[in-house]
N, C-alpha and C positions, 0 to 999 in steps of 0.2 A: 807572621802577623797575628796578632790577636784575636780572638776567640767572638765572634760577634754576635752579640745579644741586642732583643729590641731595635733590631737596625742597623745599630752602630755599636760599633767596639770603640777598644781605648785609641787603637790607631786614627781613627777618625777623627776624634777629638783633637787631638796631637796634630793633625794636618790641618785642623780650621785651623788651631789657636797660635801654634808657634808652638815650638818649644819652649820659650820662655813663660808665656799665658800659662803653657801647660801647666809648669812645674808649680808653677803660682799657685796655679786652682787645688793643687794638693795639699796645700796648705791651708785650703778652705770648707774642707768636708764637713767639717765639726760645726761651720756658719751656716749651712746648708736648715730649712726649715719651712713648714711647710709645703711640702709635696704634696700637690696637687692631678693626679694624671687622669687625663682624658684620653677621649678618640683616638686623635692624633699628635697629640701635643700633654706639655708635662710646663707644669709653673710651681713656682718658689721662689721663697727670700731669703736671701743670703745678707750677712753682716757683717759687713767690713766697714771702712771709713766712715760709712754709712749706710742706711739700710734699703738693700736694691733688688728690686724685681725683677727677675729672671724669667722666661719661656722660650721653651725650647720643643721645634715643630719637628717630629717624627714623622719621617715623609717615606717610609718603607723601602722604597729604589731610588729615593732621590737624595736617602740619608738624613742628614739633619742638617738643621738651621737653629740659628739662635739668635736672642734679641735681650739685651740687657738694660737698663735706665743707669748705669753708673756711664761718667763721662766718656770713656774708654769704647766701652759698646755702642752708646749714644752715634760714635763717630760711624757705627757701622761692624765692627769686630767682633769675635767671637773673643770674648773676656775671661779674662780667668773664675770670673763668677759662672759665665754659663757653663765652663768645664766643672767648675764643682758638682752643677746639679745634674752633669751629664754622668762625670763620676759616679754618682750619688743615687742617678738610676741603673746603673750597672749593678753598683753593690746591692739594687735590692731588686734584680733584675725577674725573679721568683715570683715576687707580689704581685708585678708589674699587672699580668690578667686579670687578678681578682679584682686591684683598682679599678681597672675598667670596666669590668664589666659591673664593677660600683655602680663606676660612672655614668653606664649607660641607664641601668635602674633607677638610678634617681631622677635622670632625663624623664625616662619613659614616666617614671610616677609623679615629675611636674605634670608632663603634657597631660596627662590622666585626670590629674587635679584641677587645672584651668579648664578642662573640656568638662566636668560636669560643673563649675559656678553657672548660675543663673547670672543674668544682666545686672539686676540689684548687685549682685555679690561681685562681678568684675568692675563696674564702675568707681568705684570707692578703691581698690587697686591702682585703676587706671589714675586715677585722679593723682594716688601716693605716690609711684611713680613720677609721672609728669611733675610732681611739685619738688622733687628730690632730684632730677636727670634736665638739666635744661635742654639737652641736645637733645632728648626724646621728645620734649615739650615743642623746639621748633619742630622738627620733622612733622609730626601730628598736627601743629598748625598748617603747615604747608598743605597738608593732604586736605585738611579740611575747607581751607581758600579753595585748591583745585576741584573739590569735591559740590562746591558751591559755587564754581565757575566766576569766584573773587577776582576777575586778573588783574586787580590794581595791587592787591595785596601778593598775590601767588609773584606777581612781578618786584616788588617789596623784598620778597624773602630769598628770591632769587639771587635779586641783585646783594641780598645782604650775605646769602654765603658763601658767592664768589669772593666778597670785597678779603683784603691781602691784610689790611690795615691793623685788625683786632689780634693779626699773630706777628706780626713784623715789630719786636719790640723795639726794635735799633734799626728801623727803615729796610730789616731784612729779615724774611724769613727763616731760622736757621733750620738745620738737619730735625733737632725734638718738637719743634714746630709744622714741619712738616705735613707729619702723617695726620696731625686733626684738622688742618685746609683742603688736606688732600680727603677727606672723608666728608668735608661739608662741601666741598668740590662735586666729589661722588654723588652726593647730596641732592644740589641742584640737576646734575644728570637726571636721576631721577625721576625729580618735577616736570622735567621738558618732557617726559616721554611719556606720564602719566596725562599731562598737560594735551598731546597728541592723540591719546588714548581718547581723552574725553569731549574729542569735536574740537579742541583750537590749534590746530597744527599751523595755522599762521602766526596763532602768537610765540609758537615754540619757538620758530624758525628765528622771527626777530629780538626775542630774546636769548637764543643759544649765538647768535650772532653777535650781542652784545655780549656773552661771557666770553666767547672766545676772544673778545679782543681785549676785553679784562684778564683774562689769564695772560697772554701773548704779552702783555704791556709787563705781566708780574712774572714770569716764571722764568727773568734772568738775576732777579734776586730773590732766589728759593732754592735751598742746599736741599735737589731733591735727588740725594745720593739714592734712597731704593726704589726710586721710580715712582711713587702713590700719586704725586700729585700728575706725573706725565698720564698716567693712568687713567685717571679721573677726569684728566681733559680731554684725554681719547672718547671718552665717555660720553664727554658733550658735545665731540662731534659728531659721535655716534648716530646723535640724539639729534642733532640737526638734519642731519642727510635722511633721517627715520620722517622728518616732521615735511621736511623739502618730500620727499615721495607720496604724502598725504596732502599736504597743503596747495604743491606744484605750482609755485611763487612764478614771475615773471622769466624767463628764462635768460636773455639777456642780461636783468638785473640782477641774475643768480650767479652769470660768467663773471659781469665785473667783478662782486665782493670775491668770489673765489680766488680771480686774481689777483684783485688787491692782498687779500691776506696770504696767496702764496710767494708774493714779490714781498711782504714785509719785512723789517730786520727782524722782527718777533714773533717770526712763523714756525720757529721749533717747538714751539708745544705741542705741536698736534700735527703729526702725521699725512695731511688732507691731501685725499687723492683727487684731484679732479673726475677722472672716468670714471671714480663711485657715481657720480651724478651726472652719467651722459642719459640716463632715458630721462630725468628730468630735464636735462640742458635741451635734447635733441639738436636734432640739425642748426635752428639757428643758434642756440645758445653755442654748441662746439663749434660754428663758425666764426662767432662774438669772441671767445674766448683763443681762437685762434690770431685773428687781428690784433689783439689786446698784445698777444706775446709776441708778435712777432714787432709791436711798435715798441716795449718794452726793451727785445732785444738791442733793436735800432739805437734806441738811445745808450742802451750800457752794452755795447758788445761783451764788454768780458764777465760782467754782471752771473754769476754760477746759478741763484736762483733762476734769473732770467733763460740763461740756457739749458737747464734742466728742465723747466716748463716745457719750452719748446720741445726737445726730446720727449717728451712724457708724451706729448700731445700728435706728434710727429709718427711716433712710433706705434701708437695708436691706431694712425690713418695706415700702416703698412706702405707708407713712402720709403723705401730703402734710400734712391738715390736722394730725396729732401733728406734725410738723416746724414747721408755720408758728406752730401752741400756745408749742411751746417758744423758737422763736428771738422771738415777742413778748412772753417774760417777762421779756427785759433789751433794751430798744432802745436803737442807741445813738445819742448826740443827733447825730451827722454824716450819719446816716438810712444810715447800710451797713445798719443791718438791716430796715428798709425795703424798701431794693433788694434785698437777701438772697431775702426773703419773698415778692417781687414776682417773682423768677425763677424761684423754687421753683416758682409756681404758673402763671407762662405757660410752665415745661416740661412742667406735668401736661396744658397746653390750657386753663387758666381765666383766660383772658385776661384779661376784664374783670374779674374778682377782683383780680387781677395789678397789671393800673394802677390800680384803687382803693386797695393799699395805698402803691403809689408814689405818689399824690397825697396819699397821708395824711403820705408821710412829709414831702413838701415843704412842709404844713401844719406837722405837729407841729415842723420843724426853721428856717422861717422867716426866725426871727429871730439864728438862727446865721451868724456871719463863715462860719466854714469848714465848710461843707455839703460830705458826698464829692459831686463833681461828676458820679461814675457814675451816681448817682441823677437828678439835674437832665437827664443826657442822655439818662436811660433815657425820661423822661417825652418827654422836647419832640422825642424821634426817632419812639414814638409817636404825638403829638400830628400831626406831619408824614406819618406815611404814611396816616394817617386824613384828611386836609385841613384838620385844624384848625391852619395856622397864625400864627392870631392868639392863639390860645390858648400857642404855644408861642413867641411874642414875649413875650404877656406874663409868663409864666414866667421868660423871661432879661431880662427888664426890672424886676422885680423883687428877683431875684438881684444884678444888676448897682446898685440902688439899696443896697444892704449891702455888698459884696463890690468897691469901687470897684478891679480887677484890670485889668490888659492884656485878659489870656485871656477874664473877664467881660466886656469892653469888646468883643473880637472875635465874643464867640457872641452880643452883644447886636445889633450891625451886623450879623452873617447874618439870624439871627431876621428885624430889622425889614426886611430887604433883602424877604426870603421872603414878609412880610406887606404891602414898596409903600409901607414908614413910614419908610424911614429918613433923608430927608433932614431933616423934626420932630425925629428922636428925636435926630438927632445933635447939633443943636442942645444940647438937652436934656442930653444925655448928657456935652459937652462944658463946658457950663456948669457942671455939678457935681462935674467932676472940676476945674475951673479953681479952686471954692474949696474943693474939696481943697489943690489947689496952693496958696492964697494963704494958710490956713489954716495949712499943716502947714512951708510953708518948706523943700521938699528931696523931699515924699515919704515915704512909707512905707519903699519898697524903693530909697531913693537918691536918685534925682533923681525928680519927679512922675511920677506914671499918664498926665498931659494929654501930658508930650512925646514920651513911648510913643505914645499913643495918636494924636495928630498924624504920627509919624513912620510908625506903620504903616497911616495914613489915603494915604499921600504926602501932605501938606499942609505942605511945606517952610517958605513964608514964613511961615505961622503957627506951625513949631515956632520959626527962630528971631528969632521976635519974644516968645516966650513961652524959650525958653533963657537967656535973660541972668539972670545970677545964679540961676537955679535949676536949672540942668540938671546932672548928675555928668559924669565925665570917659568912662563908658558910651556917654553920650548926646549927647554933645558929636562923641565918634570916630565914630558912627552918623551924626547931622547931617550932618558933615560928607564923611563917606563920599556920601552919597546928593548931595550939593550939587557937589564940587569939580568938576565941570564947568561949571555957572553960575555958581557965585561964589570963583572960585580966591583969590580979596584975603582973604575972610573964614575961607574955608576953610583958606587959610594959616596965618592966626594963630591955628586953631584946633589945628592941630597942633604949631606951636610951643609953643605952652603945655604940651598933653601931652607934647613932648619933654621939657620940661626936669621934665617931675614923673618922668619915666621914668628919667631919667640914678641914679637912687637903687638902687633895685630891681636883684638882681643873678638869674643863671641862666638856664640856656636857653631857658626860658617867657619872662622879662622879654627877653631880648637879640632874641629874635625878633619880642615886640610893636615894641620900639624900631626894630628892623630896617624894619619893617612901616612904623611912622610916618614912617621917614627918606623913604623910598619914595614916599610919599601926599604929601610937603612938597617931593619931587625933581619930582612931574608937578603940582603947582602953581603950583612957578616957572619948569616952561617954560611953564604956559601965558600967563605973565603974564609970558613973555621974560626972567626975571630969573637965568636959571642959574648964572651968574660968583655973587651972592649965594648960591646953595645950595652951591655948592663950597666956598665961605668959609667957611661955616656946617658945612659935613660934615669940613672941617680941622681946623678950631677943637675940636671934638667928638673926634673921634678923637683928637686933641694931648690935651686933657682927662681921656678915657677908654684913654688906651692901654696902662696895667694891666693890664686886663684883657682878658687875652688871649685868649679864648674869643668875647667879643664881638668882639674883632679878625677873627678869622675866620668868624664869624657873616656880620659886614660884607662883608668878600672876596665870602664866597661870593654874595650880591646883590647884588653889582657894585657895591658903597659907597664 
């Protein structure tokens, strides 16, 4: 691996961006301008199609990030622009301190600067500013509404930086739109909390309760693939719960709106825990709010919000048996809520309750293909620390007669290892996956369960006596991986085969398995002394494929 400077090496880069980003951004060094490095971050413009701002965050243990404005990045990507300038700080990886500590100097010698103007001399600034930054200019108005306890106006500016309208050019917020709502978002947060600060924590309340249902109503058309705007409206509920503990509104009317908005369809924005606000709610509100959910539930039994609530609220009170009531009024048939039930209750200590529902569920779910397997492990790890495991053989011998899997197949051989059975079983076990095989012609998932289960038996000569004609090209590279030292002739032709189905497939994924195969077919024919044939063969190939120039250097580079 590369040599890691400032954070990050080349290999890092190379794992944001792709390999293909990568190779791009080396063709961008030269576009590279502008270097800009600070603290913890480094900006530049790079120029390709057009001209695009690049920064790239130096996060010391956490490596780096990057953000670019060409469309590419826009979507969220590490672009071949941001490897240029990530390049491009490597190659001048030397300077890198002196810039900074630049950069800190000049810091230091603003703050210096602003700290001896007199008022004469900052106003006239302040003014310049304000008339050139409108985003600075509202903010400042804001403060100065709340500062003057305006709240018709501080309510005004509230509602105006929530509003979706001004960024939604196409009635949707996209991804580049984003992060400036999400910061006038932020924004408003803010206000409410200053707003609290300064003696009106009732008005916070009711107006962080109007944004939140302004955001809730917008932020399922908002591509808020980095999270800023989730963020920001975390922010203001922050801000609400901050103003509810000052304000300490009606308590019941605090249950309802809580439930209303946690029963919403557009209550993913915001996180909202109820029990943040049990000393406001106290006794009656968590009683209000208990009513609410369980009339809720009543009407949508299957309703997830609705039953989450309940849980939330439920598990709260340290009702065990109200929990395990309500989660066995919908079980579901893969038995999660079985196991659900069964943990609820070996946390309370009631062990044996515990694994009688988990055996109910292995009962009640049977005859189910896809049983969740947490359940089956919950039982048979159980059954094992107790010494029962014959009991917990037959449990995954059971499983394994429905569910004919690999993975079935493996916890079915531990099992009977555990229980002293498994040379019978496997018998058994192999036999019924053989007419699976002869039955199904290919398998389920490709090639049969049997040649899996043979090959992670190691039982070579009988995967390939059972491989002909039924194995995939999976299980064929697997065979023969695990073979090419005993049987390099067959091994051969095994990889020959998959070369030629490989030669189609194009990209770094395909040129590297090809790579891989040329490899596997070069240590077969030495060892069957036929090398002069594999050069013939790696000519011919390369003459065929030398187009494609990616794979030519793919080649190179493993000595092809």
């Amino acid at each position: 691996m590369a040599r890691k400077v400032v954070g990050f090496g080349e290999d890092d880069l190379r794992a944001l961006a792709g390999a293909r980003s990568f190779e791009r951004g080396l063709g961008y060094l030269d576009a590279v301008s502008g270097l800009d490095v600070g603290e913890g971050s480094v900006a530049a413009v790079v120029h390709g199609t057009d001209v695009y701002e690049v920064e790239l965050t130096l996060g010391g243990g956490d490596g780096i990030s990057g953000w670019c404005d060409c469309p590419y990045g826009q979507e969220g990507n590490f672009c071949k622009h941001c490897v240029a300038v990530g390049l491009t700080v490597l190659r001048r990886a030397k300077t890198i301190p002196q810039q900074r500590a630049a950069a800190r100097a000049r810091s230091s010698g603003l703050e210096a600067w602003l700290s001896g103007l007199s008022r004469e001399q900052l106003l006239p600034l302040v003014r310049e500013q304000i008339a050139e930054d409108r985003e600075l200019r509202r903010r400042l108005e804001l403060r100065a509404a709340a500062a003057r306890s305006d709240l018709g106006t501080v309510r005004d500016r509230i509602i105006a930086l929530i509003d979706p309208r001004p960024f939604a050019r196409y009635g949707y917020i996209e991804y580049p739109d984003a992060s400036g709502y999400g910061r006038q978002v932020a924004e408003a947060a803010s206000a409410l909390r200053a707003l609290t600060a300064d003696g009106e924590a009732a008005q916070a309340v009711a107006l962080a309760e109007e944004a939140l249902r302004v955001l809730g109503e917008t932020y399922g058309e908002i591509d808020d693939s980095d999270g800023v705007v989730g963020e920001a409206a975390a922010a203001v509920a922050e801000a609400h719960l901050e103003a509810c503990g000052v304000a300490r509104p009606d308590p019941e009317r605090l249950a309802e709106w809580l439930v209303e908005r946690l029963l919403a369809d557009d209550s993913d924005v915001t996180d909202l825990d109820p029990l943040d606000y049990a000393d406001v709610l106290g006794p009656s509100g968590l009683a209000r709010m208990r009513q609410l959910a369980s009339e809720a539930l009543r009407r949508r039994p299957s309703g997830w919000a609705e039953r989450y609530l309940m849980e939330h609220l439920i598990k709260a009170e340290g009702n065990v048996d109200a929990l395990v009531a309500l989660h066995a009024q919908d079980l579901d048939p893969s038995g999660a809520t079985h196991l659900l039930i069964a943990e609820e209750l070996e946390a309370a200590g009631r062990t044996e309750e515990a694994l009688a529902w988990a055996e109910r569920g292995l009962r009640d779910c049977a005859a189910e293909t896809h049983i969740d397997s947490r359940l089956v492990d919950h039982v048979c790890v159980r059954y094992a620390k107790t010494g029962r495991v014959a009991d917990a053989f037959a449990v995954r011998r059971d499983r394994f007669r429905v569910e004919r899997s690999l993975a079935a197949y493996r916890q079915l051989r531990s099992a009977a290892r555990a229980a002293d059975c498994w040379e019978s079983e496997r018998a058994a076990a192999l036999a019924a996956l053989s007419e699976d095989a002869r039955r199904e012609r290919g398998g389920r998932h490709g090639g049969p369960v049997l040649i899996d289960a043979l090959l992670d038996d190691g039982d070579l000569d009988a995967a390939w006596l059972e491989a002909a004609d039924r194995a995939d090209d999976r299980q064929w590279e697997r065979l023969a991986g695990l073979s090419r030292e005993i049987r390099p002739a067959e091994t051969l032709g095994v990889y020959l085969r998959l070369l030629e189905r490989s030669k189609e497939p194009t990209g770094d994924r395909a040129y590297e398995r090809l790579a891989g195969l040329l490899l596997a077919a070069r240590d077969c024919h030495r060892a069957l002394g036929t090398e002069d044939a594999f050069t013939g063969y790696l000519a011919s190939l390369r003459a065929e494929l030398k187009r494609r120039r990616k794979l030519m250097s793919i080649l190179d580079r493993h000595g092809l």
